[in-house]
N, CA and C atoms as an extended XYZ file, in Angstrom:
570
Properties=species:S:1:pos:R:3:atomname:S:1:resname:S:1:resid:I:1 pbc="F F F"
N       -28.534        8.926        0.314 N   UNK     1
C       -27.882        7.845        1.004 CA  UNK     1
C       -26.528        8.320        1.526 C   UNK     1
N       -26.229        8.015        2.856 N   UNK     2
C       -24.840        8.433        3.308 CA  UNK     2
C       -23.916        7.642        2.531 C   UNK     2
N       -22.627        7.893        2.490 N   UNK     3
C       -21.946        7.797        1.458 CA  UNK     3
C       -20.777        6.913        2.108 C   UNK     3
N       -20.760        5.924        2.802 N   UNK     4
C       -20.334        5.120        3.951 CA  UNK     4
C       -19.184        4.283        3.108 C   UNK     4
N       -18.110        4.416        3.808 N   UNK     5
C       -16.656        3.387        3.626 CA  UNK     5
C       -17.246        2.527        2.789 C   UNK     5
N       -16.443        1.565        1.930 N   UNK     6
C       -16.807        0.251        1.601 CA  UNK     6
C       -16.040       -1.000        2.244 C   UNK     6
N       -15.108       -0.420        3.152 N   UNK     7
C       -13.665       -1.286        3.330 CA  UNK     7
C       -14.756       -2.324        4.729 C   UNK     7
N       -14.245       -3.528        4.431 N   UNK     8
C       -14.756       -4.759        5.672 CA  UNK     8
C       -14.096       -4.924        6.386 C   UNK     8
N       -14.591       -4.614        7.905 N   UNK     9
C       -12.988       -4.690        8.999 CA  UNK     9
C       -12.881       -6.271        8.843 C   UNK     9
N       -12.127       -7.080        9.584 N   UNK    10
C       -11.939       -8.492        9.608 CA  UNK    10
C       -12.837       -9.099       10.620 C   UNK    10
N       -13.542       -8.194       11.684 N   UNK    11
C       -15.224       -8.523       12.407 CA  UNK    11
C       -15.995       -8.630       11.746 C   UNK    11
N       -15.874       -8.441       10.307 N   UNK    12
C       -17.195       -8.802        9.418 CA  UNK    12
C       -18.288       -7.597        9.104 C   UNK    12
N       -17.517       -6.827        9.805 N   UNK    13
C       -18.607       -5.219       10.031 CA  UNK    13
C       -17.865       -4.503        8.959 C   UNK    13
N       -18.456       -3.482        8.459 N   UNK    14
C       -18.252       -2.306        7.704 CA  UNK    14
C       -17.653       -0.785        8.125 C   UNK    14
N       -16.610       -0.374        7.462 N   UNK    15
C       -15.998        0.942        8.061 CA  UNK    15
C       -17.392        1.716        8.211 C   UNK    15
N       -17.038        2.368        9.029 N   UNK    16
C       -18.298        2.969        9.598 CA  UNK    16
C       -18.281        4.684        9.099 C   UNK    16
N       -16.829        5.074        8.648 N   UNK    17
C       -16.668        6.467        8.156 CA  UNK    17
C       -17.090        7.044        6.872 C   UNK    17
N       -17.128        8.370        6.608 N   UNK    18
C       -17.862        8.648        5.236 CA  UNK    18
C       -16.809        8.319        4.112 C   UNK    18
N       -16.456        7.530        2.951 N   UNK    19
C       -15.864        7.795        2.252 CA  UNK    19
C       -15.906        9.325        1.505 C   UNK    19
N       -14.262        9.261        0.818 N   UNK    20
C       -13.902       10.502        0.361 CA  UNK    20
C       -14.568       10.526       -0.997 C   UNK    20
N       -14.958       12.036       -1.530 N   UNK    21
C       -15.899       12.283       -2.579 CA  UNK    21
C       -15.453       11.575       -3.518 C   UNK    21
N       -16.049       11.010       -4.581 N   UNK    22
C       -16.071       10.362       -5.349 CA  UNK    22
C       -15.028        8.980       -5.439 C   UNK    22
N       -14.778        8.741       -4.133 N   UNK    23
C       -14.068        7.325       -4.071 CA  UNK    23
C       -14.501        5.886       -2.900 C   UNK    23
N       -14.334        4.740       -3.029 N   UNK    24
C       -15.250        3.689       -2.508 CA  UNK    24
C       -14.942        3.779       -1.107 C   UNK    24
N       -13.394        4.635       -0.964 N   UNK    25
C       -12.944        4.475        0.773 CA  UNK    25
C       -12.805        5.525        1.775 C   UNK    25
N       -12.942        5.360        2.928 N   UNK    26
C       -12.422        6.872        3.641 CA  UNK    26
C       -11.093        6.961        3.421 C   UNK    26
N       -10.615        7.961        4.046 N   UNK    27
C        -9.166        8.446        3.948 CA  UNK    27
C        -8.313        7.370        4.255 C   UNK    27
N        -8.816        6.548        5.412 N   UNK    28
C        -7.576        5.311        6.372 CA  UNK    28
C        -7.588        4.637        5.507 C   UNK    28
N        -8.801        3.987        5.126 N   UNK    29
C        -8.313        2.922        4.200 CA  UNK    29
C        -8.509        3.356        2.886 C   UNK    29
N        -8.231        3.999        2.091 N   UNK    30
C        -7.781        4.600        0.832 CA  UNK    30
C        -6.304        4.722        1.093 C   UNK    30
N        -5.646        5.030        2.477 N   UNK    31
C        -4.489        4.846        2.430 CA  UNK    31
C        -3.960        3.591        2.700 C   UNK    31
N        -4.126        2.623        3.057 N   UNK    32
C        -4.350        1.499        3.153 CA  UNK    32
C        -4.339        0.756        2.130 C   UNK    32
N        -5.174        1.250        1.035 N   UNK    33
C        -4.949        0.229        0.066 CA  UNK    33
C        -3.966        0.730       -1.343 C   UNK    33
N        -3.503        1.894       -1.012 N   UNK    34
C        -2.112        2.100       -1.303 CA  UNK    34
C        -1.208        1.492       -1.328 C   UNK    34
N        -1.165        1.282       -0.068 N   UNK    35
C         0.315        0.556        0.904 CA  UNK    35
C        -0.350       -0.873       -0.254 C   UNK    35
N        -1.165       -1.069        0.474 N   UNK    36
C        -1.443       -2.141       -0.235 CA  UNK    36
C        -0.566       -3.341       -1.875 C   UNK    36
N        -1.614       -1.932       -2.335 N   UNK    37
C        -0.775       -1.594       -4.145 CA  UNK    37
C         1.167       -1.919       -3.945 C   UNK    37
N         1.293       -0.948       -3.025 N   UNK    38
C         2.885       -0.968       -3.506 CA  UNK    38
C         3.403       -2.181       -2.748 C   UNK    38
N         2.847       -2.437       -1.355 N   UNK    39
C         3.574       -3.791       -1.754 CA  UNK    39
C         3.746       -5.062       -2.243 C   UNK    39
N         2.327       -5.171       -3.172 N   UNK    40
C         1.712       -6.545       -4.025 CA  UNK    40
C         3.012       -6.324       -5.126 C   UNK    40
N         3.043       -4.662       -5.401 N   UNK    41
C         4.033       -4.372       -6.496 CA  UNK    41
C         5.681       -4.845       -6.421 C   UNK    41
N         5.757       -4.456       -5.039 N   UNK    42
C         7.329       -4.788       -4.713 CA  UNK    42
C         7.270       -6.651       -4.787 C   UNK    42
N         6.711       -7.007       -4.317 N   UNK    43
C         6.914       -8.749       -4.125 CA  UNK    43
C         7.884       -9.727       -4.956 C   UNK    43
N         8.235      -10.406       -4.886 N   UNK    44
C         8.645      -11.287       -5.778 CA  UNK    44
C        10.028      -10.183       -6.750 C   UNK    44
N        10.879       -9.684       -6.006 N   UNK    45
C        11.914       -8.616       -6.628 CA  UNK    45
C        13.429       -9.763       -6.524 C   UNK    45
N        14.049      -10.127       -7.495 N   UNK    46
C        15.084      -10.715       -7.021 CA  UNK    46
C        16.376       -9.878       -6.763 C   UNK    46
N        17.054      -10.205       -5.787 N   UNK    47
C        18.365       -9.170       -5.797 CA  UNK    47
C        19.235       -9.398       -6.934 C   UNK    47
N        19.755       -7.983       -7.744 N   UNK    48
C        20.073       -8.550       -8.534 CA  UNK    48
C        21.602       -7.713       -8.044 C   UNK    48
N        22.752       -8.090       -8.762 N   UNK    49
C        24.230       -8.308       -8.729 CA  UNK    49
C        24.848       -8.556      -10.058 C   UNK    49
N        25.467       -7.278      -10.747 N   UNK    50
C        25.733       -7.869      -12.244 CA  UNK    50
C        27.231       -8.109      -12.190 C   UNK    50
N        27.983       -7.812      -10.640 N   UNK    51
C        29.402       -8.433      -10.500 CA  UNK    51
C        29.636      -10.085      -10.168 C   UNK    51
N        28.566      -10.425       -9.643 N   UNK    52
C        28.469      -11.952       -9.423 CA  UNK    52
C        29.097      -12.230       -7.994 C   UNK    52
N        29.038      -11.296       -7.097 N   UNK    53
C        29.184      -11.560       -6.042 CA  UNK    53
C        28.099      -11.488       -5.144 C   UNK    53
N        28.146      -12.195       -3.585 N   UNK    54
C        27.028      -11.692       -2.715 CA  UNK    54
C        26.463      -10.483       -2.482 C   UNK    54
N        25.290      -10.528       -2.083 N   UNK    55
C        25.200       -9.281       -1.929 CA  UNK    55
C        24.558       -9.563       -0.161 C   UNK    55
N        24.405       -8.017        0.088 N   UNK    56
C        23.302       -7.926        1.169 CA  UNK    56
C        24.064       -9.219        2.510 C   UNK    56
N        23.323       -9.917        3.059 N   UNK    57
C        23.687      -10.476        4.335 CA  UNK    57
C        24.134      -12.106        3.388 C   UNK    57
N        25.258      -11.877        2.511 N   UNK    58
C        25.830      -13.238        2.196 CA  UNK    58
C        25.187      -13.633        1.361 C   UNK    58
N        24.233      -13.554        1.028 N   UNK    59
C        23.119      -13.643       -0.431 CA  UNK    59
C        23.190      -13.823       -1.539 C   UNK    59
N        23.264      -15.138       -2.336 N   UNK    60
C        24.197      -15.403       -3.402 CA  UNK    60
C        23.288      -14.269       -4.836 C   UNK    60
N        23.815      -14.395       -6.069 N   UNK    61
C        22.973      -13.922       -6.569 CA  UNK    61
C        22.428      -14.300       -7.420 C   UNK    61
N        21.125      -12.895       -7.546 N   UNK    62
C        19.469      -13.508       -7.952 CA  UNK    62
C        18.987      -14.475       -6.915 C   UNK    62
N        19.346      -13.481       -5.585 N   UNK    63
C        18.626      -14.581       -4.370 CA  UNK    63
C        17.332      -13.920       -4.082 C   UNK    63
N        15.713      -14.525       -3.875 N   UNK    64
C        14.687      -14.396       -4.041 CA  UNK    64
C        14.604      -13.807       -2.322 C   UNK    64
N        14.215      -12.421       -2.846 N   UNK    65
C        13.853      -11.997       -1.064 CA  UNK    65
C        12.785      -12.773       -0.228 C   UNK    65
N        12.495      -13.166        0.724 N   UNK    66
C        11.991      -14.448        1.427 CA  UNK    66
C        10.535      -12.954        1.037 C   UNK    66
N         9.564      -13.755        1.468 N   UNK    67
C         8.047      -13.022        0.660 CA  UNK    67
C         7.806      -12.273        2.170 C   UNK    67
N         7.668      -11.201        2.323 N   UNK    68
C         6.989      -10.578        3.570 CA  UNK    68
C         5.581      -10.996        3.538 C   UNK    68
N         5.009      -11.534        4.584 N   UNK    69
C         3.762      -12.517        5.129 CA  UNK    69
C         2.580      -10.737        5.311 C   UNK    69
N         1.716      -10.984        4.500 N   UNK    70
C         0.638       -9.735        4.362 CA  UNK    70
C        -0.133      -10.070        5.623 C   UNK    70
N         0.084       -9.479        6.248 N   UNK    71
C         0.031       -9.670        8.067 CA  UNK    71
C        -1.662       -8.658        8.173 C   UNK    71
N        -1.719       -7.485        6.606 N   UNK    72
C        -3.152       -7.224        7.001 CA  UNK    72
C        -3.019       -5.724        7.533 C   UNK    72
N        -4.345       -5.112        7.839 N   UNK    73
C        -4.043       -4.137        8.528 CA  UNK    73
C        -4.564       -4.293       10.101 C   UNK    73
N        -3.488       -3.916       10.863 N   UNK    74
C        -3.626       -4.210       12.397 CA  UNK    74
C        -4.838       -3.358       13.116 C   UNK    74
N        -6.249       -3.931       12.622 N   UNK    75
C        -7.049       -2.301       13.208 CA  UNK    75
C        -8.006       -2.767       14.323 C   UNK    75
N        -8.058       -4.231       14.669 N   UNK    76
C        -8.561       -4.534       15.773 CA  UNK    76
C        -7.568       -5.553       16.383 C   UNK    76
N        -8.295       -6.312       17.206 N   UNK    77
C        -7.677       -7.946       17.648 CA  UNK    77
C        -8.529       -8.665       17.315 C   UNK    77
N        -9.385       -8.793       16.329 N   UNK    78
C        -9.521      -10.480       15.469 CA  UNK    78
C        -8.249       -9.778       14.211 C   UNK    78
N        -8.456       -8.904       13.878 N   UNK    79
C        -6.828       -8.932       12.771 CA  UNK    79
C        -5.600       -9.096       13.546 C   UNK    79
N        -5.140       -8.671       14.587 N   UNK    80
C        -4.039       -9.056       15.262 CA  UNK    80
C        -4.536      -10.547       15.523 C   UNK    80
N        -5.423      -11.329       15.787 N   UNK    81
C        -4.906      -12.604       16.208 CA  UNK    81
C        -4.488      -13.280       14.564 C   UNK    81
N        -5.457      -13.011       13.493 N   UNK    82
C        -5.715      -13.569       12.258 CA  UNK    82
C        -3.817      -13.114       11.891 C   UNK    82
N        -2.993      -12.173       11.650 N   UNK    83
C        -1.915      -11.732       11.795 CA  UNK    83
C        -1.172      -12.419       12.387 C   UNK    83
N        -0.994      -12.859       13.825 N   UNK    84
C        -0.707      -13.530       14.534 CA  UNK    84
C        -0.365      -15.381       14.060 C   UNK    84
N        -1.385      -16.212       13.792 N   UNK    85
C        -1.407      -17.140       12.954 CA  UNK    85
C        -0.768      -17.116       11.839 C   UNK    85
N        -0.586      -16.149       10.975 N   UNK    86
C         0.337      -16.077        9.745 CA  UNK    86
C         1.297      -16.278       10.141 C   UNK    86
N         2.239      -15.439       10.796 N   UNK    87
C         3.233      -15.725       11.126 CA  UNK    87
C         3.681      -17.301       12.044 C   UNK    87
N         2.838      -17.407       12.671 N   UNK    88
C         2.927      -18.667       13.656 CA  UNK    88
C         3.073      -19.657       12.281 C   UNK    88
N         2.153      -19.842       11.545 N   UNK    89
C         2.116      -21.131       10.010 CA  UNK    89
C         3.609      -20.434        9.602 C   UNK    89
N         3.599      -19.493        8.864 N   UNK    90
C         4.656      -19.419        8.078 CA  UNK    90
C         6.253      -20.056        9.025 C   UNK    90
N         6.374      -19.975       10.512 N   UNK    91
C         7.235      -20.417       11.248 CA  UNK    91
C         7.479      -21.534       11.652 C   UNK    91
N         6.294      -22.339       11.521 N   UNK    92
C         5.788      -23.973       10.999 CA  UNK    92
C         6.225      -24.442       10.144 C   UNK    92
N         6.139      -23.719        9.068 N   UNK    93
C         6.606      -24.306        7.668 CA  UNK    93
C         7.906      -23.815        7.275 C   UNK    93
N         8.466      -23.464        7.803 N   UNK    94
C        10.198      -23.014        7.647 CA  UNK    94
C        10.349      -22.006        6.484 C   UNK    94
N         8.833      -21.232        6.641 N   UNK    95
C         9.146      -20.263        5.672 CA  UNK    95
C         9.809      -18.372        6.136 C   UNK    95
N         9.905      -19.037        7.549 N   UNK    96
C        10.747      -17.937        8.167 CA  UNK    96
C        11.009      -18.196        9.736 C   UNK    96
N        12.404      -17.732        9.444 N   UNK    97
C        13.054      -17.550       10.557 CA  UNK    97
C        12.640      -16.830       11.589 C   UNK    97
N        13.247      -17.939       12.933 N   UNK    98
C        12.780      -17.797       13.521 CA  UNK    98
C        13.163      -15.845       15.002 C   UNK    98
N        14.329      -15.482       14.470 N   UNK    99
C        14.644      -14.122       14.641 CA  UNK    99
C        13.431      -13.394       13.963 C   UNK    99
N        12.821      -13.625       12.841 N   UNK   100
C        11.821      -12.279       12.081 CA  UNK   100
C        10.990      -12.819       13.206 C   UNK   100
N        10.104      -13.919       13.044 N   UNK   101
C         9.096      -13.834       13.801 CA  UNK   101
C         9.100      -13.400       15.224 C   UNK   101
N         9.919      -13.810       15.675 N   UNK   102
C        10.413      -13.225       16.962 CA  UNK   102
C         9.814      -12.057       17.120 C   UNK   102
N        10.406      -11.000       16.120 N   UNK   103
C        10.422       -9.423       16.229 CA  UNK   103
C         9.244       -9.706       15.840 C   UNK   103
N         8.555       -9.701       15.021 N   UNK   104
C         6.817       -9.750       13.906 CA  UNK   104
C         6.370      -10.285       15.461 C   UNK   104
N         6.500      -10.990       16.241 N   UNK   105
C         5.406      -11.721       17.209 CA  UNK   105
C         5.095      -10.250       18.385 C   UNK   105
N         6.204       -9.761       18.872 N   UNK   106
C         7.007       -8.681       19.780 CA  UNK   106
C         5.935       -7.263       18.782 C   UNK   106
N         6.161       -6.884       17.766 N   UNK   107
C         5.358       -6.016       17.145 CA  UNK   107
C         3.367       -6.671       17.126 C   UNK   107
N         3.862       -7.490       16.764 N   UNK   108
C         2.122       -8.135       17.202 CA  UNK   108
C         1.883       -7.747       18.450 C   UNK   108
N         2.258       -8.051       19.548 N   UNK   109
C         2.073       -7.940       20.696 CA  UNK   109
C         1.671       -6.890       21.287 C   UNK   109
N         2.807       -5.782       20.777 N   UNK   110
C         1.987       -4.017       20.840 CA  UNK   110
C         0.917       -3.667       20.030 C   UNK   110
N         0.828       -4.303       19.232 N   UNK   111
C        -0.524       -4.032       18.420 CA  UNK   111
C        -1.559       -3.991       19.134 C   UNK   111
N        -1.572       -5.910       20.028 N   UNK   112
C        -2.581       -6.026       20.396 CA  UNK   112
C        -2.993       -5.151       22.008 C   UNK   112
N        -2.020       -4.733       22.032 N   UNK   113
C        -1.940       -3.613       23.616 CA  UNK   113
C        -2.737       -2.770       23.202 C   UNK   113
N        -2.674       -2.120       22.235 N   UNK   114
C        -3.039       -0.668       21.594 CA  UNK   114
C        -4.600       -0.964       21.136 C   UNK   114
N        -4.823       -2.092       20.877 N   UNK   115
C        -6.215       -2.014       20.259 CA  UNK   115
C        -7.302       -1.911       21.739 C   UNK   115
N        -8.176       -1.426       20.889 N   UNK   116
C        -9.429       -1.955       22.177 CA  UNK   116
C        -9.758       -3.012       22.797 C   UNK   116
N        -9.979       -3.204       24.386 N   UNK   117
C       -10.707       -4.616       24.769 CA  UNK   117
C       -11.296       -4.992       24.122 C   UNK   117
N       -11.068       -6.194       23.602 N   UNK   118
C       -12.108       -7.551       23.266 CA  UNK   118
C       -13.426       -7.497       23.889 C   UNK   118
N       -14.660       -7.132       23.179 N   UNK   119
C       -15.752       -7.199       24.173 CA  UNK   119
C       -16.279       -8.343       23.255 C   UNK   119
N       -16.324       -8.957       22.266 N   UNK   120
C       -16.952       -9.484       21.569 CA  UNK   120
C       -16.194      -10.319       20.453 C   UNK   120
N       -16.745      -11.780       19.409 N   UNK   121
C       -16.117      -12.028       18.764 CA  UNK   121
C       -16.907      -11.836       17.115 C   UNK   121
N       -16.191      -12.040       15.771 N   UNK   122
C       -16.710      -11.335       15.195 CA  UNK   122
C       -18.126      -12.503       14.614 C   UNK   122
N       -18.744      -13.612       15.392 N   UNK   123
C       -19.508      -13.836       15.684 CA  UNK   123
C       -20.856      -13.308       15.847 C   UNK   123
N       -20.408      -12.507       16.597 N   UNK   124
C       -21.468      -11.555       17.386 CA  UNK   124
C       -21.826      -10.003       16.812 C   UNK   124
N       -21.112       -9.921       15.409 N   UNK   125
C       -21.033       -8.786       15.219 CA  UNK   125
C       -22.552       -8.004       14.941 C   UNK   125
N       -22.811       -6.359       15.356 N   UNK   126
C       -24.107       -5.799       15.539 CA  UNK   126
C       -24.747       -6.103       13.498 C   UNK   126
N       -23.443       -5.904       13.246 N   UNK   127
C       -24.351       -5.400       11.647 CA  UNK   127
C       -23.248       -6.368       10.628 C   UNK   127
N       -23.394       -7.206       10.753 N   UNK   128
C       -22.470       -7.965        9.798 CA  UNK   128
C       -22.637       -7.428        7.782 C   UNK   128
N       -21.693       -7.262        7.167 N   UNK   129
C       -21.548       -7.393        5.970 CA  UNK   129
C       -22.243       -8.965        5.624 C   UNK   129
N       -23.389       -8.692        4.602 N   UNK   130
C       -24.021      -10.041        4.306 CA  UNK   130
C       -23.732      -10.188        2.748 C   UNK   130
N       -23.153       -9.316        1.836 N   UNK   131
C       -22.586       -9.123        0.633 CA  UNK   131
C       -21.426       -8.740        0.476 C   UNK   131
N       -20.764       -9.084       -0.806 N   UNK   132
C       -19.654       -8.497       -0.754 CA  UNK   132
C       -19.217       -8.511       -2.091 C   UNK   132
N       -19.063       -7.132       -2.595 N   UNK   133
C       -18.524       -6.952       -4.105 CA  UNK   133
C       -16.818       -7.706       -4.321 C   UNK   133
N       -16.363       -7.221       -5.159 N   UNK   134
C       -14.672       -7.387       -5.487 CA  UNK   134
C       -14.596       -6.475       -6.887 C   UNK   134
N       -13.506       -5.833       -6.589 N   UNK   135
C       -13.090       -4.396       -7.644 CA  UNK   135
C       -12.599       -5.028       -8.424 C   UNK   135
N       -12.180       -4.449       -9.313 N   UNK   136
C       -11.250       -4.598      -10.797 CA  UNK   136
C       -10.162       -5.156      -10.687 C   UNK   136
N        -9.395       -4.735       -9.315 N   UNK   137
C        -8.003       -4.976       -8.620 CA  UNK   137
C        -8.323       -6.251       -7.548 C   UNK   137
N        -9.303       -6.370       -7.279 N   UNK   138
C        -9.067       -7.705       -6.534 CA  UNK   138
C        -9.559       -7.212       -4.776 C   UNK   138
N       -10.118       -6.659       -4.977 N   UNK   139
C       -10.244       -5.640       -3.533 CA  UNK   139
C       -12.286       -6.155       -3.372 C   UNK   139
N       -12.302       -6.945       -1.626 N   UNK   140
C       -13.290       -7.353       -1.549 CA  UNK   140
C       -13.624       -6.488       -0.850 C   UNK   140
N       -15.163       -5.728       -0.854 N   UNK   141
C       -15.417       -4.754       -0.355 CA  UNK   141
C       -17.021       -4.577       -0.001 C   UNK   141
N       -17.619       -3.746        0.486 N   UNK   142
C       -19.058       -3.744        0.832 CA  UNK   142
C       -20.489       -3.242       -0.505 C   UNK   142
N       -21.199       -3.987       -0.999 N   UNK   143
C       -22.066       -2.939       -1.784 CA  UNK   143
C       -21.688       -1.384       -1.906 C   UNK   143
N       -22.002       -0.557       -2.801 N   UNK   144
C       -22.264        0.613       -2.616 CA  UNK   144
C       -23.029        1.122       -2.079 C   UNK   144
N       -24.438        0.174       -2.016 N   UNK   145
C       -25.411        1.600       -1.859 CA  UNK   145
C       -25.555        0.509       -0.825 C   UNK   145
N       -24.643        0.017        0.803 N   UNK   146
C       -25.213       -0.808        1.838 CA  UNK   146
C       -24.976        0.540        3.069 C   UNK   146
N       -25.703        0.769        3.712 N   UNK   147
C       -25.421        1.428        4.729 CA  UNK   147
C       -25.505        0.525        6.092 C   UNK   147
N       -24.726        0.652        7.246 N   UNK   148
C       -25.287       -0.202        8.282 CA  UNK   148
C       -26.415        0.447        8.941 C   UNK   148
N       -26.934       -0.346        9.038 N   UNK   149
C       -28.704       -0.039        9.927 CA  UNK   149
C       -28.755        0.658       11.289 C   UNK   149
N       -27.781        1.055       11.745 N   UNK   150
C       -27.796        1.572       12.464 CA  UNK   150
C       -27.252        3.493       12.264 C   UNK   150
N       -26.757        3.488       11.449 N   UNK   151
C       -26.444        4.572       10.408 CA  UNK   151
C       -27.708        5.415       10.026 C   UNK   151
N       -28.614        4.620        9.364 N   UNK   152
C       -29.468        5.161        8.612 CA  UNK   152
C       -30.399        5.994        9.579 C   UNK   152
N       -30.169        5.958       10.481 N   UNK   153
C       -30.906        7.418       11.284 CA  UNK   153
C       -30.340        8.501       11.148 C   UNK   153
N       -28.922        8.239       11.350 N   UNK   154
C       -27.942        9.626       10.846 CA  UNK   154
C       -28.343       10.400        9.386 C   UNK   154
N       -28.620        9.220        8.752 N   UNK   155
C       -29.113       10.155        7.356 CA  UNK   155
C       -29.986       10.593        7.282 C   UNK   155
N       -31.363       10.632        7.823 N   UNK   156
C       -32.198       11.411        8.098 CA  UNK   156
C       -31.800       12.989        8.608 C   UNK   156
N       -30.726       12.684        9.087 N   UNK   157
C       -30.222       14.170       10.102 CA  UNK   157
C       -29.356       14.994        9.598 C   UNK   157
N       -28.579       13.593        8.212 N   UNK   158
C       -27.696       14.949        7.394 CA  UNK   158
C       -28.723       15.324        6.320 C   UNK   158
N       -29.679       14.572        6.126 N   UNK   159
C       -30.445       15.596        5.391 CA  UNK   159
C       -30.983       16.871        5.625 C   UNK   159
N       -31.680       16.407        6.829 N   UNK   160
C       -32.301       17.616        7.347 CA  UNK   160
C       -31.132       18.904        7.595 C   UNK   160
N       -30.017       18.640        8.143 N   UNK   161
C       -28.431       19.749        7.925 CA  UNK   161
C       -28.339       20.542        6.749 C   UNK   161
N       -28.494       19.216        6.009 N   UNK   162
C       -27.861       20.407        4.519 CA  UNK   162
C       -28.977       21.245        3.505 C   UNK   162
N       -30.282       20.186        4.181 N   UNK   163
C       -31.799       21.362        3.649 CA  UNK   163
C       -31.462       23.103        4.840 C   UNK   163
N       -31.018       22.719        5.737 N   UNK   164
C       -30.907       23.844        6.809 CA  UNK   164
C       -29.462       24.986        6.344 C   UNK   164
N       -28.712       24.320        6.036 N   UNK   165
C       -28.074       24.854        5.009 CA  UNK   165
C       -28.107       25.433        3.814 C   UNK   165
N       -28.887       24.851        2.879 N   UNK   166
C       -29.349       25.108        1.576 CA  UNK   166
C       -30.006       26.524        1.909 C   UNK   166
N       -30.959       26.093        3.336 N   UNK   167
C       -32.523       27.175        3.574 CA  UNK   167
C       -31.084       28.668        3.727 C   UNK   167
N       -30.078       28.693        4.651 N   UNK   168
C       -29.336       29.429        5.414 CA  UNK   168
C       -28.661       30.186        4.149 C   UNK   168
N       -28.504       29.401        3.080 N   UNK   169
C       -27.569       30.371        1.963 CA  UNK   169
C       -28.298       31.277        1.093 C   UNK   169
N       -30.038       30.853        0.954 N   UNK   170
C       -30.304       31.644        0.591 CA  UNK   170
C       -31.219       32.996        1.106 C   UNK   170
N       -30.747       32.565        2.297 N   UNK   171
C       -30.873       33.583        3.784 CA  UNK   171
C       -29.750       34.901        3.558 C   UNK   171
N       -28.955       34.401        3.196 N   UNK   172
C       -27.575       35.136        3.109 CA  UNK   172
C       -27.739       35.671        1.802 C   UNK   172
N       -28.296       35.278        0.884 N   UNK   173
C       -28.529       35.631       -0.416 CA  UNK   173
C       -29.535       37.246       -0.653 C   UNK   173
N       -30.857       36.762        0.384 N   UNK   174
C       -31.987       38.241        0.141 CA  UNK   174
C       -31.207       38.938        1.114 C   UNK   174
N       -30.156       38.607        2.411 N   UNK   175
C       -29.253       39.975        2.827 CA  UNK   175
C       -28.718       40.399        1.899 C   UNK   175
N       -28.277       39.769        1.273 N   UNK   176
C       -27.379       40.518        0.336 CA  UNK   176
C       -27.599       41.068       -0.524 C   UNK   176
N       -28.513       40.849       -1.012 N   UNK   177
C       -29.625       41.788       -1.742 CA  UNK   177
C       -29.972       43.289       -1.341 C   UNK   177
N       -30.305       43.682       -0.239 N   UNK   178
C       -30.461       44.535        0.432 CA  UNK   178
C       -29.208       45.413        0.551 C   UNK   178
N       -28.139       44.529        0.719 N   UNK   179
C       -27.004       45.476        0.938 CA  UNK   179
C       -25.732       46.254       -0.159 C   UNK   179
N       -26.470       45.910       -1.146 N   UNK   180
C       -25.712       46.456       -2.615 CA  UNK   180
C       -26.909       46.609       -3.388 C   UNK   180
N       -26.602       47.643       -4.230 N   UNK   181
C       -28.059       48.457       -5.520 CA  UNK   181
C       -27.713       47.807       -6.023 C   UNK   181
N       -28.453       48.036       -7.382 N   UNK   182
C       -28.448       47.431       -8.531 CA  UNK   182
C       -27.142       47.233       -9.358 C   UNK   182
N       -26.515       47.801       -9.646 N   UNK   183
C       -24.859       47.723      -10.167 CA  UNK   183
C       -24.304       47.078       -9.298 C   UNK   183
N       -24.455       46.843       -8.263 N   UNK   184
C       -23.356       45.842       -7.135 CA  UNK   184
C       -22.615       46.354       -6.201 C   UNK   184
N       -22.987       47.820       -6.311 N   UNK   185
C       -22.264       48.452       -5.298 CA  UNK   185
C       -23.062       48.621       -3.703 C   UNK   185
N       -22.371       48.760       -2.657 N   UNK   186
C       -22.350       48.473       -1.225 CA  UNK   186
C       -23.401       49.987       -1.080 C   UNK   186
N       -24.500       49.558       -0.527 N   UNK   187
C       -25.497       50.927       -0.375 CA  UNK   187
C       -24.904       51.551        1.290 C   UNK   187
N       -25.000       52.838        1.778 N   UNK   188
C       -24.423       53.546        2.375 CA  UNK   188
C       -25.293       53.080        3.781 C   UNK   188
N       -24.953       52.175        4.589 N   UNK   189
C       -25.350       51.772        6.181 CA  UNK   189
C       -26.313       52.582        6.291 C   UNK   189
N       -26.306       54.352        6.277 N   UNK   190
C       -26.833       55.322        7.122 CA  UNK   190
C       -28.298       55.206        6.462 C   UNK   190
C-alpha cells in the first residue's frame, strides 16, 4: 500500500504526498503540525511584570495577550476564505481590533493571490475523505491504510519499480561476483 499523507486539506480531500518513513505526515504537514504544537503551547501566556508597572504597549499587569485567531494553514482558497471568516467573527465580536484585522485581512488577501484558481468547491471534491481518525493529540486525520482511488494505480507501478530494483541489485550482485576471487580480492581485468 502506498504510504499516503494522512493530513485533510479543508476541500475535504486528502494530502496527496507520500508521508515520511515511519510517520502519519509528509514533510509540509509534519511541519505544520509543529507550528501547530507550539502555538496551542504558547496560548493563554500572561505578561508577567514583577515591578508592577506596564509593560509592552501600556499593558497593565498580568494583562492576558488577546488569543491569536488559528487562521489554519493557508494551502488553498476554501482555507483562505474559512480564515477569512475568523477573522471577520472575531471583528464582530470585539475580540479584535480593528488595525490587526486590517493587516490579517491585507495578508489574507495575498494568500488568496498566491493560491490556485478556484475551479471548484469542496462540494465537488474528486475523492472526498469519507472517514476520519483523531490522534492522541487531538489531530483529525485520514485512515491509515485509505489511499485515494485515484492513487492506487500508482501503486501498482511502485511496485513493479522496486521488484525492478530488487531484480537490478542482484544483477549487480552475480557482477560482482565475477569481479573479485574468493578472498575478496579484485581479479586482474586482463
Amino acid at each position: 500500500m502506498l504510504p499516503i499523507c494522512r493530513h485533510i486539506l479543508s476541500s475535504g480531500e486528502q494530502c496527496r504526498s507520500l508521508r515520511l518513513t515511519g510517520q502519519e505526515f509528509c514533510f509540509h504537514n509534519r511541519m505544520y503540525a509543529r507550528h501547530r504544537a507550539t502555538l496551542h503551547a504558547q496560548r493563554d501566556r500572561a505578561l508577567i511584570n514583577t515591578e508592577g508597572v506596564t509593560i509592552g504597549y501600556g499593558r497593565p499587569v498580568g494583562f492576558q495577550a488577546a488569543r491569536t485567531p488559528d487562521l489554519g494553514m493557508l494551502e488553498d482558497r476554501t482555507s483562505v476564505q474559512m480564515a477569512i471568516s475568523t477573522v471577520v467573527n472575531a471583528l464582530a465580536s470585539d475580540a479584535m481590533d480593528v488595525g490587526r484585522a486590517t493587516a490579517l485581512l491585507y495578508g489574507l488577501q495575498l494568500a488568496s493571490n498566491n493560491c490556485a484558481p478556484h475551479k471548484r468547491d469542496h462540494s465537488e471534491a474528486r475523492h472526498p475523505v469519507n472517514e476520519v481518525v483523531t490522534s492522541e493529540d487531538g489531530t483529525m486525520m485520514a485512515p491509515a491504510d485509505r489511499v485515494p482511488p485515484d492513487l492506487l494505480q500508482h501503486e501498482e507501478s511502485l511496485r513493479e519499480w522496486e521488484e525492478m530494483g530488487d531484480d537490478a541489485e542482484e544483477d549487480d550482485e552475480d557482477d560482482d561476483e565475477d569481479k573479485y576471487d574468493e578472498d575478496g580480492f579484485a581479479r586482474d581485468a586482463a
